[in-house]
Every structure is written in structure tokens, then in C-alpha cells.
C-alpha positions as CSV (number, residue, x, y, z in Angstrom):
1,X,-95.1,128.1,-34.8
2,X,-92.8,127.5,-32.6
3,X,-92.8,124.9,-29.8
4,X,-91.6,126.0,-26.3
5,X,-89.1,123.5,-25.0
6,X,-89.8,122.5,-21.7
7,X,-88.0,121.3,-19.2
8,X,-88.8,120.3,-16.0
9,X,-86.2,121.4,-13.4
10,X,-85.7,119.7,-10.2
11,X,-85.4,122.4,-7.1
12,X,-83.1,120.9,-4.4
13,X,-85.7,119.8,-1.7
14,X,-87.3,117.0,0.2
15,X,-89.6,114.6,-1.4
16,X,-92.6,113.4,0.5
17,X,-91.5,109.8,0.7
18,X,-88.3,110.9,2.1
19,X,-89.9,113.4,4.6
20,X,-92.3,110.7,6.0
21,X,-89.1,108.4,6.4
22,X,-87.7,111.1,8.8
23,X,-91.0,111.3,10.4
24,X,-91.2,107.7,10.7
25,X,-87.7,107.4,12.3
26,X,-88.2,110.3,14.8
27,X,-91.7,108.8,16.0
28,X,-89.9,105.3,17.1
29,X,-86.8,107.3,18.7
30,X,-89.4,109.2,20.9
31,X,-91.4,106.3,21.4
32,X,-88.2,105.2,23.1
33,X,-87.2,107.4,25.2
34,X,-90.2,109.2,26.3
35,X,-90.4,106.0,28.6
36,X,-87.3,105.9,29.7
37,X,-87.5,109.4,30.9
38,X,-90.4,108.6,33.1
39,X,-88.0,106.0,34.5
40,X,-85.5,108.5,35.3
41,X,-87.8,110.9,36.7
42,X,-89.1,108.4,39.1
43,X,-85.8,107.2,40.1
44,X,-84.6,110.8,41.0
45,X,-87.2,110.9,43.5
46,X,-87.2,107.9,45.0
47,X,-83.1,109.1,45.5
48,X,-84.4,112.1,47.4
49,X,-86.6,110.4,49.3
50,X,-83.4,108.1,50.7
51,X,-81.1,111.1,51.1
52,X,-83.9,113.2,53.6
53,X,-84.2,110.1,55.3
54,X,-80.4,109.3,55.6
55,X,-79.8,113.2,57.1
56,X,-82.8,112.6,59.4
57,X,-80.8,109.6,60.3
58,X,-77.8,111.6,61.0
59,X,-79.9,114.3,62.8
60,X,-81.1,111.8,65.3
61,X,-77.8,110.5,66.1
62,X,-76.7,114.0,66.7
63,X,-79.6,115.1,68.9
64,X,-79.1,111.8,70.6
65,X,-75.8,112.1,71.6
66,X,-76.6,115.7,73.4
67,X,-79.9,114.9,74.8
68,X,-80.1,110.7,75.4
69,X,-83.3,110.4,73.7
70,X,-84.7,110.8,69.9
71,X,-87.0,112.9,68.6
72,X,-90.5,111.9,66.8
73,X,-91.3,113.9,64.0
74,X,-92.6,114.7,60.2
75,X,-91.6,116.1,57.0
76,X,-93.5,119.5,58.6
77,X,-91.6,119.7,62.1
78,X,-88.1,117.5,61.4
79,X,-86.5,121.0,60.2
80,X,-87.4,122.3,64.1
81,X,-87.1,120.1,66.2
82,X,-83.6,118.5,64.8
83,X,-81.0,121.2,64.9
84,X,-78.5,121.2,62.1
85,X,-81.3,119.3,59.6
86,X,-80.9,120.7,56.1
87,X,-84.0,121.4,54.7
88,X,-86.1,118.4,53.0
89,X,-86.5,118.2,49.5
90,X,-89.8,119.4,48.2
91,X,-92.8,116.8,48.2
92,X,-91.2,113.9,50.3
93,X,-93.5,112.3,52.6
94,X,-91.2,111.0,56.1
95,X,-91.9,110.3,59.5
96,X,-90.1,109.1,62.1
97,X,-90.8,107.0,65.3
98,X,-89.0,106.7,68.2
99,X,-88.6,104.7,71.5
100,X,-86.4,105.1,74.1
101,X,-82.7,103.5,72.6
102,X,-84.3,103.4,68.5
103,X,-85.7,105.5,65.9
104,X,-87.1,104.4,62.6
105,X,-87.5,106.2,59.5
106,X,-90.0,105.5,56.5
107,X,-89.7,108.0,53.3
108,X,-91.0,108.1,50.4
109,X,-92.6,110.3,47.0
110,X,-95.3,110.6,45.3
111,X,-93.8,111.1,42.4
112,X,-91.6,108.7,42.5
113,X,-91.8,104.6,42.0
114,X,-94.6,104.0,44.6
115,X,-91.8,102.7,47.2
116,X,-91.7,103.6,50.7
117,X,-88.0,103.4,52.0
118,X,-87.1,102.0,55.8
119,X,-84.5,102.4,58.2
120,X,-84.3,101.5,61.2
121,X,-81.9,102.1,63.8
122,X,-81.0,100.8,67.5
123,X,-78.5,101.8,69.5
């Protein structure tokens, strides 16, 4: 009888040890960054919360200079009753209050840090 000769051939692939390595490695990168992330999300809209407010800002001065007075309004009715206001970003939450020679502003989003922006402005 004869015996069969055996031989074990190794297939090019990953072992488990090395796979789990990988894994192990991916798993801290993405428990990096996910956070991060969040950070920058926030941060983009607490930025379009400040850029409404500063074109509301411009608006007023604008509408002031025509008509002596500023206008009180909302993130619902800025768009009307300023003329040349570019539309507000999505979600921002602004209103402004007026006196006779002042306006201020207060923006902020929900989405965003928690921060609610200021500006105030006398003439």
C-alpha cells in the first residue's frame, strides 16, 4: 500500500488574527472621528446662524437709510418686510428688535452648539 503524501497548501488569504487586527484598528479610527464630526456639524450651523443674522444686519441698515426707522421682525416675515434680504438658511431661529435709532439681532440653531448669537446695533 501506498501512502498518499500530503501536503498542506497555504491559499493566499487573511488569517483571523490578522483580520481582527484590521477590525480593531478601524473601530479606534471611527471612534475618533465620529466625534469630531459632530463637532463640525455643529459648528456649520452655529456659522449660518451668524451669516442670517449679519445680512439681517445689513438689511436694516439699508431699509434705514430709505425710510429712518428699522423694522421688527422673525425668521418667518424678515424675507418681506426687508427688501433685498436673501433668503435665511433652513432651521435658524432669529428675531429682531427695534427702537427708534437701534435694532438688535439674536440667532441661533437648533442643531447647532446650543449658542444664541447677539448683535446689537445703534446708530
Amino acid at each position: 500500500m501506498k501512502k498518499a503524501n500530503l501536503q498542506i497548501v497555504r491559499e493566499n488569504a487573511f488569517s483571523l488574527i490578522e483580520l481582527l487586527t484590521i477590525m480593531g484598528i478601524i473601530g479606534v479610527l471611527a471612534g475618533i472621528a465620529i466625534p469630531q464630526y459632530a463637532g463640525y456639524k455643529q459648528g456649520g450651523f452655529d456659522g449660518r446662524a451668524q451669516i442670517d443674522m449679519r445680512n439681517v444686519a445689513t438689511a436694516e441698515e439699508a431699509y434705514f437709510v430709505d425710510h429712518s426707522s428699522y423694522v421688527t421682525c422673525n425668521q418667518t416675515n424678515c424675507g418681506e418686510l426687508l427688501p433685498g434680504l436673501q433668503a435665511l438658511s433652513p432651521g435658524v431661529v432669529l428675531e429682531v428688535t427695534t427702537s427708534t435709532q437701534s435694532f438688535s439681532i439674536s440667532a441661533s440653531h437648533p442643531q447647532g452648539s446650543g449658542e444664541v448669537f447677539h448683535w446689537n446695533q445703534g446708530s
